[in-house]
C-alpha positions in Angstrom: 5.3 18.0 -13.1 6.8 15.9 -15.8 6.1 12.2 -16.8 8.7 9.9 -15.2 11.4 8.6 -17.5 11.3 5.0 -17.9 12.5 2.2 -15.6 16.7 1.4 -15.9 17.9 -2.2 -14.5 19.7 0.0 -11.5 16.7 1.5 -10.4 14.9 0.0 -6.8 10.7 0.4 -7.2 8.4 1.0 -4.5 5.0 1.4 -5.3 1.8 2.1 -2.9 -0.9 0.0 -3.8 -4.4 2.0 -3.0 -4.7 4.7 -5.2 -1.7 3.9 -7.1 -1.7 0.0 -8.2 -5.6 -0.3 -7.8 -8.6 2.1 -8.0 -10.1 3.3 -4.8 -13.4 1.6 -3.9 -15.9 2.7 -1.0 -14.5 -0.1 0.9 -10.9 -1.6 1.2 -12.2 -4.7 1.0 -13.7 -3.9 -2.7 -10.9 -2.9 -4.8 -10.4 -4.7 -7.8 -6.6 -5.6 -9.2 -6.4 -5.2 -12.8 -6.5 -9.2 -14.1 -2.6 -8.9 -15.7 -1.5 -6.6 -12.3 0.0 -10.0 -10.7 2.0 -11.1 -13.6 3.3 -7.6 -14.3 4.9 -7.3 -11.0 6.4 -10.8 -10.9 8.2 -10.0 -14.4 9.3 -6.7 -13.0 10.8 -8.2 -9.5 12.4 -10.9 -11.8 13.8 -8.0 -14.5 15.1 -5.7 -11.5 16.9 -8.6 -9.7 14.2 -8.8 -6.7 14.4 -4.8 -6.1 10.6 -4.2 -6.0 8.8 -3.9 -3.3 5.0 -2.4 -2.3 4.8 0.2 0.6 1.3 0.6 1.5 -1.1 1.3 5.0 -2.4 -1.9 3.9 -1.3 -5.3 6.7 1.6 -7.2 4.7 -0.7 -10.3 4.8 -3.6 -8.6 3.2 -1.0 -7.3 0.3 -0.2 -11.2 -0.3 -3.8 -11.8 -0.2 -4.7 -9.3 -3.1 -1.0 -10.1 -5.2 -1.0 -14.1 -4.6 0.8 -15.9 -5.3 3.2 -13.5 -5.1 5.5 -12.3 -2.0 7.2 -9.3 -3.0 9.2 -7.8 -0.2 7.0 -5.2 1.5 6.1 -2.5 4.0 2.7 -2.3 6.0 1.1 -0.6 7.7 2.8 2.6 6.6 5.9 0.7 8.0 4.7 -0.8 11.3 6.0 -4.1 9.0 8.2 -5.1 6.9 9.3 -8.0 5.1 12.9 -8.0 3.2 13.9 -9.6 -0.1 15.1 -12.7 2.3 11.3 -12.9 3.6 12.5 -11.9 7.0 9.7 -10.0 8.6 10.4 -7.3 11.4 7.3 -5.7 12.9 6.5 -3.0 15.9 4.8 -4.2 19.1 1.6 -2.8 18.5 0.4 -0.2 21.2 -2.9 -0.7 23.5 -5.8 0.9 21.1 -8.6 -0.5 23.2 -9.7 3.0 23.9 -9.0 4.3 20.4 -11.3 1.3 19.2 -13.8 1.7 20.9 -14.3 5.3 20.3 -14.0 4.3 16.3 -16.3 2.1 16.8 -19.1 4.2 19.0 -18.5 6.7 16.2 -19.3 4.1 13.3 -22.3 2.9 15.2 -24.0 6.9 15.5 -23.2 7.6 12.1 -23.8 6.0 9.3 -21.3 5.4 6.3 -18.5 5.1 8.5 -15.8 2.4 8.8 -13.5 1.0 11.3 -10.7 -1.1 10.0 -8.4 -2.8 12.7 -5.1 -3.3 12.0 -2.4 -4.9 14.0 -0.4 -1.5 15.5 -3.4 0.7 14.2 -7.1 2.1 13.3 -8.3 3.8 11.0 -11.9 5.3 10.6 -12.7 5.3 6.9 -15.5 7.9 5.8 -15.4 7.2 2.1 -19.1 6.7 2.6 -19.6 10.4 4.2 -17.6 12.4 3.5 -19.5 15.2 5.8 -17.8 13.7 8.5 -14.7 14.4 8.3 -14.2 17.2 10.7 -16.4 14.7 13.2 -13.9 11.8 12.7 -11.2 14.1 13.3 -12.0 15.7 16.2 -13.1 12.1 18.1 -9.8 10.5 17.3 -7.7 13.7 18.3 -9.8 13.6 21.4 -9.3 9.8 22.2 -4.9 9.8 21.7 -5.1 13.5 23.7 -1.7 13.8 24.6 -0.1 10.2 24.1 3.0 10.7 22.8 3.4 7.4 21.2 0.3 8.0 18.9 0.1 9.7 15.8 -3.5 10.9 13.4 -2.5 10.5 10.2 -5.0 12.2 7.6 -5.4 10.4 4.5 -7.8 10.0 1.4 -11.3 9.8 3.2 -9.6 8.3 6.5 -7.7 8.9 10.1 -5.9 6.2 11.3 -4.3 6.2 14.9 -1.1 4.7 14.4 2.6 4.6 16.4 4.2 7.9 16.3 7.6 8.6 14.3 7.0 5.7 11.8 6.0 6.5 8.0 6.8 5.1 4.2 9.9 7.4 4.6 11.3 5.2 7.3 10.7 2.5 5.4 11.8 2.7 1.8 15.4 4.2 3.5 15.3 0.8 5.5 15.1 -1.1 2.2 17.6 1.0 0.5 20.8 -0.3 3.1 19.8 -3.7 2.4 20.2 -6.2 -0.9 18.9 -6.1 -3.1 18.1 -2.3 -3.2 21.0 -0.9 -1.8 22.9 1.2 -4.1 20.5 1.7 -6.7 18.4 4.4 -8.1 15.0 4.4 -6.2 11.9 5.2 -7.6 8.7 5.6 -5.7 5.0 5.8 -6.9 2.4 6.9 -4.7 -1.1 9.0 -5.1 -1.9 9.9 -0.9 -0.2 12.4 1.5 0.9 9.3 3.1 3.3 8.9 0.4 4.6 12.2 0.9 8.0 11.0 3.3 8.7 8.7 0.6 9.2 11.2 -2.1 11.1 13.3 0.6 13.3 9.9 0.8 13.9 9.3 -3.1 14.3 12.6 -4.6 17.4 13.9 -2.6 19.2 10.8 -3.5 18.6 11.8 -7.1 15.7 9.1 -7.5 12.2 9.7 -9.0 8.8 10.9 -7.1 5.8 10.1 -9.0 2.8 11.4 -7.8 -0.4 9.1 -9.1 -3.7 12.0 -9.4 -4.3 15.2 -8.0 -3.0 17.4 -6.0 -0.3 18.9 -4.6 2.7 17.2 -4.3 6.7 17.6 -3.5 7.4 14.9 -6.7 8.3 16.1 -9.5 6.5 13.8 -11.8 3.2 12.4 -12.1 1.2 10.0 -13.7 -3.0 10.4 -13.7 -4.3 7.4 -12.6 -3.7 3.6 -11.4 -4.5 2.9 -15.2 -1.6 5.5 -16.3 0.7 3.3 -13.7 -0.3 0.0 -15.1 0.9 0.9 -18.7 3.8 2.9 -17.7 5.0 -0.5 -15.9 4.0 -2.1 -18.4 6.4 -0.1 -20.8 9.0 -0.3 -18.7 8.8 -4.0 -18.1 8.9 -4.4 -21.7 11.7 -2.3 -22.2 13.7 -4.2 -19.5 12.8 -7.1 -21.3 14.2 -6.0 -24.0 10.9 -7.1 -26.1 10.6 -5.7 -29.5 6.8 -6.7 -29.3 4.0 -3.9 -29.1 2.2 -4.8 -25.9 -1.3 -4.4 -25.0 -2.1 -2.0 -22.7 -5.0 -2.8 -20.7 -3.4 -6.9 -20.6 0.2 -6.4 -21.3 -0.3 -9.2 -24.0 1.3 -9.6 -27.9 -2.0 -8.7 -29.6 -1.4 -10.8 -32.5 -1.0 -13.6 -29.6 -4.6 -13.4 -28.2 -5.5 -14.6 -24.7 -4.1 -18.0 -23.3 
């Protein structure tokens, strides 16, 4: 695998955001986002004419949470929703997962270390915390969807989420792509998961960039090492977009001779 080039004014950016934005944490609810993480993605929406958008598992809301003020178009819930560069939002009817629930649930109350995250069309059982059980987690929520065709497991770092069958990042980046302001434009796609996977298998054939963040095997053919290695890439690139002669900082994307404000 090969570093990605840099950033070009056609290009349209998706980027995950666990794993690939911000560093994993035992919980979702403790990640950090690096303090200059905001700005950086408001000057690169701004620099690509609004083509920037984050495709995560996270809710959309929760995204705005962690990124306000900022709205960026997005996809959550691994595409369950998704918001446009208009703001529109479009979103699945989420499917009954009382039973799928509740057997998260009994699971996280037996065994310790585990966590059950409800989302609105899905749930996923985080073992982070214990990682022995992952063959446990698996087999309950197999067990619980049986033979429902409308539910899928999805497998990925240190969790199984139940979600609607025949959606995925995939789906989603090619929905963004027929639409302005993404359409006909080079797309790029960072992501660190196997979840990310159907994006790559999106942007690559139509001679965009895969960028696997970390370890492991991977159909993109370039990677970067680490959410830190994606900050200062973007950082780069937002600078070369800028057209800014200035040596940047890299941890703060600051002028160094400039100092904080």
């Amino acid at each position: 695998m090969q570093i990605p080039p840099q950033l070009t004014r056609d290009a349209a950016l998706f980027l995950d955001f666990d794993g690939t934005l911000v560093a994993l944490a035992e919980t979702p609810e403790a990640i950090e986002v690096p303090s200059a993480m905001v700005a950086l993605l408001g000057d690169l929406h701004d620099l690509l004419g609004g083509a920037l958008a984050v495709v995560s598992g996270r809710q959309i809301d929760v995204l705005d949470r962690f990124l306000a003020p900022l709205r960026l178009p997005a996809a959550g819930e691994h595409g369950v929703q998704r918001r446009d560069a208009k703001g529109h939002m479009q979103e699945q009817r989420a499917p009954d997962l009382t039973l799928v629930l509740e057997a998260a649930n009994e699971l996280a109350r037996v065994h310790e270390g585990l966590l059950v995250e409800r989302k609105h069309a899905a749930v996923a059982l985080h073992y982070r915390m214990a990682h022995q059980l992952e063959e446990v987690c698996r087999d309950a929520m197999l067990r619980v969807i049986g033979n429902q065709p409308q539910f899928e497991l999805l497998h990925g770092k240190f969790v199984f989420e139940v979600k609607p069958a025949g959606i995925n990042k995939g789906i989603a980046i090619d929905a963004f792509l027929q639409e302005e302001p993404f359409v006909g434009r080079v797309p790029v796609f960072a992501g660190d998961d196997t979840t990310d996977e159907t994006g790559f298998a999106v942007v690559q054939p139509r001679g965009g960039i895969a960028i696997k963040v970390g370890a492991g095997p991977s159909q993109a053919l370039h990677r970067l090492d680490s959410p830190r290695a994606v900050f200062e890439w973007l950082v780069e690139a937002r600078d070369l977009l800028a057209g800014s002669g200035k040596k940047q900082h890299p941890s703060t994307g600051q002028d160094p001779d400039r100092g904080q404000a």
